[in-house]
N, C-alpha and C positions, 0 to 999 in steps of 0.2 A: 408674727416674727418667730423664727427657728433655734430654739434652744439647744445646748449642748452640740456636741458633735464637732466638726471644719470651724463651723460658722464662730462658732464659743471660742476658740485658739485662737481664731484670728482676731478676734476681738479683746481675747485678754493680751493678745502679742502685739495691738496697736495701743490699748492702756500701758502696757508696762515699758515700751521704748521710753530711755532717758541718755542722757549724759551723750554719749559719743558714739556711742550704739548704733548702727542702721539694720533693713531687715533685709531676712536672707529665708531662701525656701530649700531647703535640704534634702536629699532623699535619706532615710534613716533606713532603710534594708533596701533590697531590691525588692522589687515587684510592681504590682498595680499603681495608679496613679491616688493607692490613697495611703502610700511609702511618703508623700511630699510633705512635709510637716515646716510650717512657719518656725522663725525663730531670731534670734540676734546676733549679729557680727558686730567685729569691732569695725572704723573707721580706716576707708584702705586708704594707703598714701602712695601715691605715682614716684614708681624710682628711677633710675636714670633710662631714657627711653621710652618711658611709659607715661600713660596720660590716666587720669581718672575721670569715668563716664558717668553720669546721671542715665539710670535705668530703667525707664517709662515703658517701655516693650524688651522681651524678651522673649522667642520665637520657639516655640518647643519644636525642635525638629522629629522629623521620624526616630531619628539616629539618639536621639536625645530619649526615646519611649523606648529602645532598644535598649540603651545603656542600663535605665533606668530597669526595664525589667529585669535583666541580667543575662537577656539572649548575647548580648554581643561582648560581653567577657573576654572570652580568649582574643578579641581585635584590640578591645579598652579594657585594660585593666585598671578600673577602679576599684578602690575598696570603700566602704559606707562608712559612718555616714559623707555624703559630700556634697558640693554644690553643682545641680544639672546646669546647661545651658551652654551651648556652644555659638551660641552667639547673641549681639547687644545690639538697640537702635537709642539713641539719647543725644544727650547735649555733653559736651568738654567740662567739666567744671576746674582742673587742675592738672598742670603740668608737672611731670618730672625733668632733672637735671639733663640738658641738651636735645630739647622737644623745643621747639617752634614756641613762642607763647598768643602765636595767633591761632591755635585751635583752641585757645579759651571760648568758650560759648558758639560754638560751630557744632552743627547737627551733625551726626556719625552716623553710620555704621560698624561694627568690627567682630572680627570674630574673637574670641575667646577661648582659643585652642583647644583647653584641656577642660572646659569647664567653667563655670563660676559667674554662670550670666545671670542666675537667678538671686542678684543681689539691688538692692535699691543704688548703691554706688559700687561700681568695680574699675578692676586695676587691669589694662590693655596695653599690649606695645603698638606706639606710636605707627609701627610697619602696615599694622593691619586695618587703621581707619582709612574709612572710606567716607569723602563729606557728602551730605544727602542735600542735594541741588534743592533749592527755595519753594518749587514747583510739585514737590514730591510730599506724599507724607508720610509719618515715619511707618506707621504700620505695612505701606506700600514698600518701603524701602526697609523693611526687614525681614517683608517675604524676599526679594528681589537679593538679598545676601547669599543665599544660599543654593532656595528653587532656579532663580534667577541663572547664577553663575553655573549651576547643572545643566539646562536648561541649555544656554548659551554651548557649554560645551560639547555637548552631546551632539546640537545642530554642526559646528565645526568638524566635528571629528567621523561625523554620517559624508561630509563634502555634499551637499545640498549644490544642488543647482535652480535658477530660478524657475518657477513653476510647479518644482516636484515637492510634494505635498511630505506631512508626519504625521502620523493616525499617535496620538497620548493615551495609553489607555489606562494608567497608573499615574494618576498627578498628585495623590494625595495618600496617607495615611496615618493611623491612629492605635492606639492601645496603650 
């Protein structure tokens, strides 16, 4: 077993959760992906229009490695430390005032605007859930939030006809 280092923080950061606490993965400067440091938030609470998600996946987008490094700055102005993630796949656990209370325990999707997906519970407006059909699973349906709706759009806005082919030569990235 691996001492010190990632492995160690995450491990005194699962010892030390109590009380009302949940956890939360931070970027504490910009840069590489070892900016991401474990750590504790408090308990978010759904306010009016909003729902609180249970956070099982969270999808690091390209756009999220970008932010994170600090190439893309002058589009997102974030300032550190703060929480990445621009989008959530999970379950409803909590309504806020004039939300439906049957998205209690429905599988989601949603984005997450500004950020703040890298949290074990977060706080989303009810506008941007999207329910993930029984047939689907969630990691399927949190690529499908984002590549997906690209993806989808790109074909629309090319005006494809049946037959005519789309060579992908960029489907993925990383840093």
């Amino acid at each position: 077993m691996r001492t010190g280092g990632w492995l160690s923080a995450v491990q005194a950061w699962e010892a030390d959760l109590g009380g009302r606490d949940i956890r939360v993965v931070r970027a504490a400067e910009f840069g590489r992906p070892e900016v991401l440091v474990p750590g504790k938030a408090p308990e978010p609470a759904a306010g009016p229009g909003q729902v609180v998600v249970e956070v099982p996946i969270a999808p690091a987008l390209f756009l999220d490695t970008q932010i994170r490094s600090g190439l893309a700055r002058a589009w997102f102005p974030v300032t550190t430390p703060y929480v990445p993630g621009r989008g959530v796949a999970g379950q409803v656990s909590s309504v806020g005032a004039g939300v439906d209370p049957d998205w209690v325990g429905r599988r989601v999707v949603a984005d997450t605007a500004e950020g703040g997906g890298f949290l074990e519970r977060t706080v989303v407006a009810v506008d941007s859930l999207i329910a993930v059909p029984g047939g689907l699973g969630m990691a399927e349906a949190a690529a499908l939030l984002h590549d997906g709706r690209t993806a989808v759009s790109l074909i629309d806005q090319a005006h494809l006809r049946a037959g005519e082919w789309v060579l992908v030569l960029g489907a993925g990235g990383c840093w």
